[in-house]
C-alpha positions, 0 to 999 in steps of 0.5 A, a space after each residue: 884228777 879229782 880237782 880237775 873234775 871239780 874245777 872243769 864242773 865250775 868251768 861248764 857251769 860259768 861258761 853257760 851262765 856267761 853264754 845266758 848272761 850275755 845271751 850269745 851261742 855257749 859255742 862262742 863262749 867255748 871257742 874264744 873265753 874258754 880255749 884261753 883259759 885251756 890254753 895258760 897252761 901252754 903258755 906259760 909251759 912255752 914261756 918257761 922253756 923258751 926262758 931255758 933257751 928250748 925253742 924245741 920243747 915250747 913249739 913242740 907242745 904247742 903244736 902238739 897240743 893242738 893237734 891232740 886236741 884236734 884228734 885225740 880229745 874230739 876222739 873220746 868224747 865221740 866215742 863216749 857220746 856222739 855230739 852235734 857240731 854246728 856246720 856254720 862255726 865249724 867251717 869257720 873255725 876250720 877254714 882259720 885253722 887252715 890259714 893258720 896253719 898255713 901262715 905259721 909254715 910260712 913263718 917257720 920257713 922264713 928263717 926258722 925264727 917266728 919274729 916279733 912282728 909275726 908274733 903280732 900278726 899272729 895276734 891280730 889274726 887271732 883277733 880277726 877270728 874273734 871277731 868273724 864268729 861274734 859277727 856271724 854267730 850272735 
């Protein structure tokens, strides 16, 4: 516990330094470099249960863990202290999770396999995203 607090201190404190450094909003800093770092750890999680042929356990956590994230996280830090969430980059981010959610049910029901090809749609999409919120918010 102790080194996550030490090691989520230093990720604040370069996430700010870089949002400075760079000059662009320390929300765009969160939303894309960030929530890739929060997000190896499901990575390779995922990666490892696929090798063990369990689709099941790499899909549920990523869902899973998106959905904690969504709920659970924002939950507790309201409940300790309220914050502020910039309307602009909220509809955005929300209105592409909507939509990738949306793809990923239509992937999913396509045949119940997520293909290569839809692996790098999912990518691109990703991509997409970046770029929207560097455009509308720098």
């Amino acid at each position: 516990m102790t080194l996550l607090l030490i090691g989520s201190h230093f990720t604040v404190i370069s996430a700010t330094g870089l949002a400075q450094a760079f000059k662009i909003n320390p929300i765009l800093i969160a939303m894309i470099v960030v929530s890739l770092g929060t997000t190896m750890p499901e990575l390779f999680y995922s990666l490892k249960a696929l090798k063990r042929k369990e689709d099941g356990l790499a899909v549920g956590d990523i869902l899973g863990s998106v959905l904690a994230d969504a709920t659970i996280v924002i939950g507790i830090l309201a409940l300790i202290s309220p914050f502020y969430f910039p309307a602009k980059i909220v509809y955005v981010t929300g209105i592409f999770m909507v939509m990738a959610s949306l793809v990923l049910i239509k992937f999913m029901r396509s045949g119940r396999t997520i293909t290569k090809k839809e692996g790098y749609m999912l990518l691109i999409f990703w991509l997409a995203y970046v770029i929207i919120e560097f455009v509308m918010n720098s």
